[in-house]
SESENU-230844 format. One record per residue (C-alpha): residue number from 1; x, y, z. Coordinates in nm, 4 decimals, always signed. Layout:
<nodes>
     n         px         py         pz
   NUM          X          Y          Z
...
</nodes>
This chain:
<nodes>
     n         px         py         pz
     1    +8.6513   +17.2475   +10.2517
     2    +8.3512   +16.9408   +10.2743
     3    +8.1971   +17.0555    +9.9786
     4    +8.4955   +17.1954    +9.7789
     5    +8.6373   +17.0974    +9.4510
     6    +9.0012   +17.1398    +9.4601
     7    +9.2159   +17.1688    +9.0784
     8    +9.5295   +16.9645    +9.2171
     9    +9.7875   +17.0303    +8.9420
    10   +10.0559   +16.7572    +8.9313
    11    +9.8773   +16.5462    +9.1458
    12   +10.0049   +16.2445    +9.0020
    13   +10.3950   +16.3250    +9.1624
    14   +10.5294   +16.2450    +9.4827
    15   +10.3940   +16.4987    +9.7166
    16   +10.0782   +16.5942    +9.5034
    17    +9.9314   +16.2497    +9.5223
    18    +9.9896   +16.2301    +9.9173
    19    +9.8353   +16.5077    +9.9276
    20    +9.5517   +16.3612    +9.7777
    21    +9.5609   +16.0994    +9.9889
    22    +9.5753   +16.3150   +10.2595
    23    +9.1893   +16.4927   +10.1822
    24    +9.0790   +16.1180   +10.0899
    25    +9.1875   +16.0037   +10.4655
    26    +9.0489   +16.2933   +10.6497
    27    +8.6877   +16.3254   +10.8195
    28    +8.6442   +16.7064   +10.7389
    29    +8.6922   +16.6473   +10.3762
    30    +8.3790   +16.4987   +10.1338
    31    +8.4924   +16.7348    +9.8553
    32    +8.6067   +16.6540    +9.5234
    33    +8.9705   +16.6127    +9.3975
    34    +9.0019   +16.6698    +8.9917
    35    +9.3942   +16.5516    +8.9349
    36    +9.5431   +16.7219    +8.6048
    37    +9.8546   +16.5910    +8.5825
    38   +10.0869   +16.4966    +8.2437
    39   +10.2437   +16.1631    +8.3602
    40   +10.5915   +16.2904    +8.3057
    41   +10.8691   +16.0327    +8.4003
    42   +10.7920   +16.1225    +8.7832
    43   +10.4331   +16.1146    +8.7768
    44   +10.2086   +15.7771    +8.8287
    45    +9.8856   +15.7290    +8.8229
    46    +9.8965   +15.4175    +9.0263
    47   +10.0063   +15.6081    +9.3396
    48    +9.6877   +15.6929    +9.3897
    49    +9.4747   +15.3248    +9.2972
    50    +9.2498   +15.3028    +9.5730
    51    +9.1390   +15.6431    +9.5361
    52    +9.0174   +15.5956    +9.1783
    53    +8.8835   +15.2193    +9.2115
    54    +8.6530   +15.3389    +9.5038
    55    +8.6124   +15.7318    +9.3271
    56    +8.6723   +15.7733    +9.0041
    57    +8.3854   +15.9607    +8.8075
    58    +8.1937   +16.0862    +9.1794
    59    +8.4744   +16.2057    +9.3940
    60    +8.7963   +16.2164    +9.1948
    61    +8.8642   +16.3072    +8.8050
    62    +9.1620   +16.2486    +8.6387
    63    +9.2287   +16.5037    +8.3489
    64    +9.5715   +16.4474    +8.1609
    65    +9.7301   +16.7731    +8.0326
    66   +10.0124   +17.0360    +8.0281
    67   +10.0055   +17.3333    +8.2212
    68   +10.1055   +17.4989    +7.9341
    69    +9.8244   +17.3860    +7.7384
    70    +9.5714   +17.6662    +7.8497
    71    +9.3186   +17.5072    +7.6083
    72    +9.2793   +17.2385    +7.8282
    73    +9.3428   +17.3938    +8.1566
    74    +9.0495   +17.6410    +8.0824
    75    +8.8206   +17.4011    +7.9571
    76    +8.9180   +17.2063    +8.3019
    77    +8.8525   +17.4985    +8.5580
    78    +8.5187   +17.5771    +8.3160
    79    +8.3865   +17.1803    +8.3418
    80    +8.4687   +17.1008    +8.7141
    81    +8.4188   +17.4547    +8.8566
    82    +8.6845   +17.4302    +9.1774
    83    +8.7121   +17.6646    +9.4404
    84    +9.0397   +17.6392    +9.4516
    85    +9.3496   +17.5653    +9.2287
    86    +9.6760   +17.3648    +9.4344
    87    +9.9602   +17.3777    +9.2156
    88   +10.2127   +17.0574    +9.2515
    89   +10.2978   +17.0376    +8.8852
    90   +10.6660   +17.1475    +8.8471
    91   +11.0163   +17.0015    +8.7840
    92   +11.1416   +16.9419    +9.0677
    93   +11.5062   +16.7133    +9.0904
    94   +11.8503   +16.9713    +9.1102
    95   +12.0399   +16.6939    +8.9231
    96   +11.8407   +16.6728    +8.6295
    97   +11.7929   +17.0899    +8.6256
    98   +12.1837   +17.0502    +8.5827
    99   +12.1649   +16.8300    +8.2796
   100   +11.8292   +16.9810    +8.0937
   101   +11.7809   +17.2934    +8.2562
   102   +11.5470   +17.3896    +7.9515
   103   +11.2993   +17.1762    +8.0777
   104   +11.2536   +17.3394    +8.4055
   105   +11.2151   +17.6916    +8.2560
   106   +10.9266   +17.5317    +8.0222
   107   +10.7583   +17.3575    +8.3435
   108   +10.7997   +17.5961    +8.6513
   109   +10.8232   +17.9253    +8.4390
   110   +10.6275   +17.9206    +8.1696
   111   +10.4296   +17.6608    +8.2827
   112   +10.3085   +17.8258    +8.6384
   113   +10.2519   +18.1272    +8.3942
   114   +10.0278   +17.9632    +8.2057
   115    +9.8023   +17.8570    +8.4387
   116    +9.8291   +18.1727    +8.6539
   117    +9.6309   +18.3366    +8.3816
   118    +9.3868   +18.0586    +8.3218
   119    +9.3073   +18.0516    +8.6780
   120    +9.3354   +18.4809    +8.6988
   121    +9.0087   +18.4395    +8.4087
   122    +8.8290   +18.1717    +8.5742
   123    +8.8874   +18.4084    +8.8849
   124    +8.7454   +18.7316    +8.7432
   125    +8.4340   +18.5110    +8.5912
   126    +8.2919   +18.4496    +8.9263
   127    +8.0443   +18.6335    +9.1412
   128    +7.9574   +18.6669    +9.4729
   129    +8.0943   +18.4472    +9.7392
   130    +8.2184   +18.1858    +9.4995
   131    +8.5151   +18.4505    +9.4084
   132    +8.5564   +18.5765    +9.7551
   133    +8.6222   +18.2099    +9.8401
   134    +8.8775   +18.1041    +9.5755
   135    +9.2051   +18.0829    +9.6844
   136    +9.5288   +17.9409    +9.4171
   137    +9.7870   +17.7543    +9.6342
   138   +10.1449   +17.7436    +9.4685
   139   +10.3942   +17.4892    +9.6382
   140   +10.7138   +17.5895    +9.5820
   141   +11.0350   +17.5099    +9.7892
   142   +11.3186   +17.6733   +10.0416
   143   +11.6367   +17.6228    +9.7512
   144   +11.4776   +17.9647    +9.6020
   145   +11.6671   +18.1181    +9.9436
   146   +12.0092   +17.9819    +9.8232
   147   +12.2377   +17.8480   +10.0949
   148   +12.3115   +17.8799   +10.4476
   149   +12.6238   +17.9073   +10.6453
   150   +12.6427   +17.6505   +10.9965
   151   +12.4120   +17.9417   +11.1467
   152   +12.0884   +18.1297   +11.0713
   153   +11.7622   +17.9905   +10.8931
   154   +11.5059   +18.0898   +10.6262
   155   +11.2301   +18.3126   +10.7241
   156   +10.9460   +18.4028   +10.5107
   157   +11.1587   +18.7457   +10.4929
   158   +11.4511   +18.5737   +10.3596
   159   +11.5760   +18.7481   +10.0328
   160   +11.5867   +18.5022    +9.7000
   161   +11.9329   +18.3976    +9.6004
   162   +11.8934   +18.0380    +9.4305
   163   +12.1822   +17.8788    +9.2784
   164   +12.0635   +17.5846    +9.0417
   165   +11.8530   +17.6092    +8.7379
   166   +11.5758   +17.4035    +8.9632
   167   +11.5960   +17.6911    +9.2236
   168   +11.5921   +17.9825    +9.0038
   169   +11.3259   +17.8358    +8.8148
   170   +11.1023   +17.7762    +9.1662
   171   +11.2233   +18.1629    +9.2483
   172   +11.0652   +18.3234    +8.9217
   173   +10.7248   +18.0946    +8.9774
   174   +10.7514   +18.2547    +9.3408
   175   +10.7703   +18.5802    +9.1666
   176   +10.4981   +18.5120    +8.8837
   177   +10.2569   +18.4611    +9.1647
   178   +10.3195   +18.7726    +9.3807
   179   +10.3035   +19.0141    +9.0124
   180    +9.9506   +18.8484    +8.9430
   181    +9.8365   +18.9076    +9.3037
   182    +9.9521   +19.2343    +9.3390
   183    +9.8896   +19.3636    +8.9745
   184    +9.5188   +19.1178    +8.9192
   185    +9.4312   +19.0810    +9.2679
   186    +9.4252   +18.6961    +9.2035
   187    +9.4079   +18.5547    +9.5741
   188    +9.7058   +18.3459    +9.6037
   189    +9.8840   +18.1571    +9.8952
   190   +10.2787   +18.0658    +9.8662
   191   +10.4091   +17.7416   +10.0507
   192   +10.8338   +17.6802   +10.0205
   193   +10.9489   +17.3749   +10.2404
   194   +11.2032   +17.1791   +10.2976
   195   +11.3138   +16.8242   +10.1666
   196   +11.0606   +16.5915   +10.1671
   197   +11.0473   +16.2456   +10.2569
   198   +10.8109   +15.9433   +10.2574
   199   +10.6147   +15.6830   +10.0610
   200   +10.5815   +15.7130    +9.6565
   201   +10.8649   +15.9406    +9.6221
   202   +10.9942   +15.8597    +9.3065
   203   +11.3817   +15.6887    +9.3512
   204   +11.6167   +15.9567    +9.2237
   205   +11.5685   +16.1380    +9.5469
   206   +11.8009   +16.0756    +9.8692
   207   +11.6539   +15.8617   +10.0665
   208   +11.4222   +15.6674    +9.8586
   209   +11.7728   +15.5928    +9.6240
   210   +11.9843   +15.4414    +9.9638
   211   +11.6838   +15.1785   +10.0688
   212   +11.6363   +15.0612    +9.6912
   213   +12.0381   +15.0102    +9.6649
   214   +12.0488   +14.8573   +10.0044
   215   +11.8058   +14.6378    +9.9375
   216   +11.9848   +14.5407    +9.6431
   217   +12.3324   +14.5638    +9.8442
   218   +12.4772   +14.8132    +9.5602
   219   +12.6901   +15.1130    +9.6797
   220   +12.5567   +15.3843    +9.8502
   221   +12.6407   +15.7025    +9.6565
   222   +12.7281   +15.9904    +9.8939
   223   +12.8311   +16.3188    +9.7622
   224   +13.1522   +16.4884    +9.8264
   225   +13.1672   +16.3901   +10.2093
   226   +12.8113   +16.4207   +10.2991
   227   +12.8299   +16.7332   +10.5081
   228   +12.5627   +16.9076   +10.2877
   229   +12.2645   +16.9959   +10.5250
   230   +11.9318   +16.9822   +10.4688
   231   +11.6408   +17.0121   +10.7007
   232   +11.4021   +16.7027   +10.6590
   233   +11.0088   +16.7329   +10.6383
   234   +10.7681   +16.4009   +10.6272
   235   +10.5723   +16.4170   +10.3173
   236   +10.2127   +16.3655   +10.5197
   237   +10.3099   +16.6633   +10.7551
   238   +10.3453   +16.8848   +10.4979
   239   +10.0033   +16.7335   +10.3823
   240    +9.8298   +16.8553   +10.6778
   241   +10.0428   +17.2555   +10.6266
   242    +9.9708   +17.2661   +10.3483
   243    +9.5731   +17.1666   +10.4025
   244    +9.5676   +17.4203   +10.6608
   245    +9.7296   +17.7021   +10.4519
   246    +9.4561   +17.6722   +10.2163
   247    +9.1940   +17.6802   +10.4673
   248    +9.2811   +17.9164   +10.7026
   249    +9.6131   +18.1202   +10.5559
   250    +9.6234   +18.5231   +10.4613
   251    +9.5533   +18.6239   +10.0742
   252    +9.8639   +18.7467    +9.9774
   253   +10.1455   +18.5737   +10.2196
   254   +10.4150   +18.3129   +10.2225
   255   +10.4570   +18.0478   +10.4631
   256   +10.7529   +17.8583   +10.5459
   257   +10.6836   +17.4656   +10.5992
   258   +10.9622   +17.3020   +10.8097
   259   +11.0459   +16.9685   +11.0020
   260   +11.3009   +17.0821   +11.2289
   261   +11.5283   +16.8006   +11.1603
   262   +11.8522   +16.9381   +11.0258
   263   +12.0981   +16.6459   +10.8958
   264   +12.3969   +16.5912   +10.7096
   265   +12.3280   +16.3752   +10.4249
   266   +12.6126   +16.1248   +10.5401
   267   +12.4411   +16.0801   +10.8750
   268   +12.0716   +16.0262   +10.6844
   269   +12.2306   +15.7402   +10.4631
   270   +12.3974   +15.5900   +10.8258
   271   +11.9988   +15.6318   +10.9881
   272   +11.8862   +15.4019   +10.7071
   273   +12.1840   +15.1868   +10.6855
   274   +12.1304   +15.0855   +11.0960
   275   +11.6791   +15.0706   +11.0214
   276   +11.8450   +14.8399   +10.7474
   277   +12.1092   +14.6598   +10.9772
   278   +11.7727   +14.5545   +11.2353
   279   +11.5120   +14.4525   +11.0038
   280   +11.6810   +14.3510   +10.7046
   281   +12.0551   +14.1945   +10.8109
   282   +12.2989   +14.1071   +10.5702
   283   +12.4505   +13.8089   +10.5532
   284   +12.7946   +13.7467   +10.7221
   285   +12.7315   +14.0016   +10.9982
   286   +12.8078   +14.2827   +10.7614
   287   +12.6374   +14.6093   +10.8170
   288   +12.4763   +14.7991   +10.5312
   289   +12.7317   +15.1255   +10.6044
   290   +13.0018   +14.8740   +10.4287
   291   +12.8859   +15.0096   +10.0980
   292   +12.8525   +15.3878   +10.1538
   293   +13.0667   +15.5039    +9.8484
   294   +13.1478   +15.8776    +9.8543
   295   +13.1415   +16.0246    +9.5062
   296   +13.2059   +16.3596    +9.3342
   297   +13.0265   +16.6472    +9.4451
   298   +12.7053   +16.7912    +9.2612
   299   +12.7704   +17.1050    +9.1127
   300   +12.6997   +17.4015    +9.3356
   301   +12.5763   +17.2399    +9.5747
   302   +12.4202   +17.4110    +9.8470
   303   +12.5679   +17.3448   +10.1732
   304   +12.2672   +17.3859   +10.4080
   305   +11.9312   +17.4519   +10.4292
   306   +11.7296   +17.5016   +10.7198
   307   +11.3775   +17.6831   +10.7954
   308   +11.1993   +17.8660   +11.0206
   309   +10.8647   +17.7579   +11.0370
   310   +10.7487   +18.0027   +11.3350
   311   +10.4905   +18.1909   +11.0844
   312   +10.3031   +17.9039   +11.0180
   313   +10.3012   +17.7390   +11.4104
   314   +10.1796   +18.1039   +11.5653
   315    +9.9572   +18.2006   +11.2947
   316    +9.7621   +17.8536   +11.2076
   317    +9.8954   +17.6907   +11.4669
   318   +10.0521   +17.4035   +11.2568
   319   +10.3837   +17.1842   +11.3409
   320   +10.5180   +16.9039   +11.2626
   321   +10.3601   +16.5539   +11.3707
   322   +10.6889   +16.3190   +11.3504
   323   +10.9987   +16.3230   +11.4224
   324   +11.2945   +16.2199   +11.2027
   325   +11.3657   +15.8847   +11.3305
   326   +10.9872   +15.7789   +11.3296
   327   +10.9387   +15.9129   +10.9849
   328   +11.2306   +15.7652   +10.8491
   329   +11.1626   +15.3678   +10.9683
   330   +10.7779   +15.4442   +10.8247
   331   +10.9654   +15.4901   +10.5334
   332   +11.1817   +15.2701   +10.4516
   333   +10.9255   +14.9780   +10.5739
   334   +10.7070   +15.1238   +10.3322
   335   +10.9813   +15.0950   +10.0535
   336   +11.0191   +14.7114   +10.1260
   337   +10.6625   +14.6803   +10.1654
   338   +10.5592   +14.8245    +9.8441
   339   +10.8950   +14.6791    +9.6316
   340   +10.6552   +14.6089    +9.2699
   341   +10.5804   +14.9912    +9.3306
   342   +10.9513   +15.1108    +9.2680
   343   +11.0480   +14.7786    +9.0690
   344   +10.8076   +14.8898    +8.7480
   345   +10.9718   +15.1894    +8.7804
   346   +11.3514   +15.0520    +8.8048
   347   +11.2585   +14.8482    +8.4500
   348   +11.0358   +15.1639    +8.2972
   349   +11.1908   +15.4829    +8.3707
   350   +11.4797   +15.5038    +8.5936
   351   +11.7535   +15.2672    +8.6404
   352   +11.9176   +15.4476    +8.9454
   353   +12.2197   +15.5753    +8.7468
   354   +12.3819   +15.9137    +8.8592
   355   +12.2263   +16.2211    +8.7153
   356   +12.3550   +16.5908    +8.7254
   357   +12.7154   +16.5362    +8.5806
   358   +12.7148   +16.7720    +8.2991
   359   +13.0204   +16.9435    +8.2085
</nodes>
């Protein structure tokens, strides 16, 4: 990867950009990034500021564009000539799959289509060791397995059964990608993980949601009674899987990404309320759990989640570098750190009101 060009698709969104970051920080990488990303409400630029004030124009590109427009894409993959393609760009929040689920069949569906063929051309116009090389990386995410019971966990085995528009639309990307491998040949590599956590996440998510209202002392939404479980995976660990899946991972294969911490939402907003409680007090002695508010359930929502990420620890010998606890004070720190990050978006693009309550 030190002389590589990578296509980063939606590299402008939460994960994307620290993945970004990720190369940027790392000794083995003096490659080139080219971002295509189309700003959509969840994707910013500025996440990634000190990459294009020292970069811009040697090391990283930014190229604004559609998936969908294969115009673009193909004049892209022509111009910067990558050896490999990391797709990022999707739709990715449950709650807003419930209230525009169009969108999400435009984005992951169509959208991965689109540049499945772009890339498939690009592919088939190369020679020598410059095709043997080229590898397309397609993130996708464990909600295409559907829910699990208190026992059990997703395996790379694990038959699709995804119950939101979000999932099913992740599920038939999933799909798209094996049909072009096994009918084209394309080389492609499939990543589904867990719930992600960390800096830039954009504030409709979880976690990110509870330290912005905390640190404005509003109520803590919780749905139904918080027993939903998810398994919880630091955004730069899956970085560094992800990094190593495109290195080193089998043409053809799936591997499941993990972070072994398996939570019940209500006990992730209490972790944050006590990091809260020690760094941050209120006033009057009162403790930040005062204004957990539980609220009506999301539509189908899946009770748990949890994955087994023993493929990806035996083969490339990858696991997880923090746990839950560490991860999440790094993050909320980083959240009251970086407050004129998530306050432009507050005012811009996302006031923190409930979303997913279509009837």
């Amino acid at each position: 990867m030190k002389k590589n060009t990578l296509f980063i698709t939606g590299g402008a969104g939460f994960i994307g950009s620290n993945f970004i970051q990720h190369l940027f920080a790392s000794p083995g990488f003096a490659g080139r990034v080219v971002n295509y990303d189309n700003l959509t409400y969840a994707g910013n630029e500025d996440n990634l500021a000190a990459i294009r004030e020292k970069w811009q124009g040697q090391r990283y590109f930014f190229v604004k564009g559609d998936i969908n427009d294969r115009k673009l894409v193909k004049d892209s993959l022509a111009r910067f000539q990558p050896q490999a393609v990391v797709n990022f760009a999707a739709e990715s929040h449950v709650d807003r799959s419930i209230d525009a689920p169009m969108v999400f069949i435009d984005t992951n569906i169509r959208g991965t289509a689109s540049l499945l063929e772009e890339a498939l051309a690009y592919w088939q116009s190369r020679a020598g060791s410059e095709k043997e090389k080229f590898r397309f990386l397609h993130i996708s995410t464990d909600e295409v397995f559907g829910a699990l019971a208190d026992s059990g966990s997703f395996s790379e085995k694990t038959p699709y059964h995804p119950n939101s528009p979000y999932a099913a639309s992740k599920a038939a990307s999933d799909h798209l990608l094996n049909a072009w491998h096994q009918t084209f040949g394309l080389p492609v590599l499939l990543t589904n993980c867990s719930n992600n956590y960390g800096p830039y996440q954009f504030p409709e998510k979880l976690i990110p949601l509870m330290i912005i209202n905390c640190l404005h002392e509003k109520p803590l939404p919780v749905y139904g009674r918080g027993a939903n479980i998810r398994d919880w995976l630091y955004v730069d660990d899956h970085c560094g899987a992800l990094r190593r899946v495109l290195a080193e991972g089998q043409v053809g294969t799936s591997y499941n990404i993990g972070g072994g911490n398996e939570l019940k939402n209500i006990d992730v907003v209490k972790s944050i309320c006590a990091i809260m409680d020690g760094i941050r007090p209120r006033a009057g002695g009162k403790s930040y759990r005062d204004l957990i508010a539980f609220v009506s359930d999301r539509p189908g929502h899946d009770y748990r989640y949890a994955i087994d990420f023993s493929k990806i620890k035996n083969e490339l010998g990858w696991k997880p570098g923090h746990n839950f606890d560490s991860g999440l004070r790094e993050t909320v720190q980083w959240y009251i750190d970086h407050a004129a990050w998530w306050q432009t978006i507050r005012e811009k693009k996302y006031d923190l009101a409930r979303l997913g309550i279509r009837k």
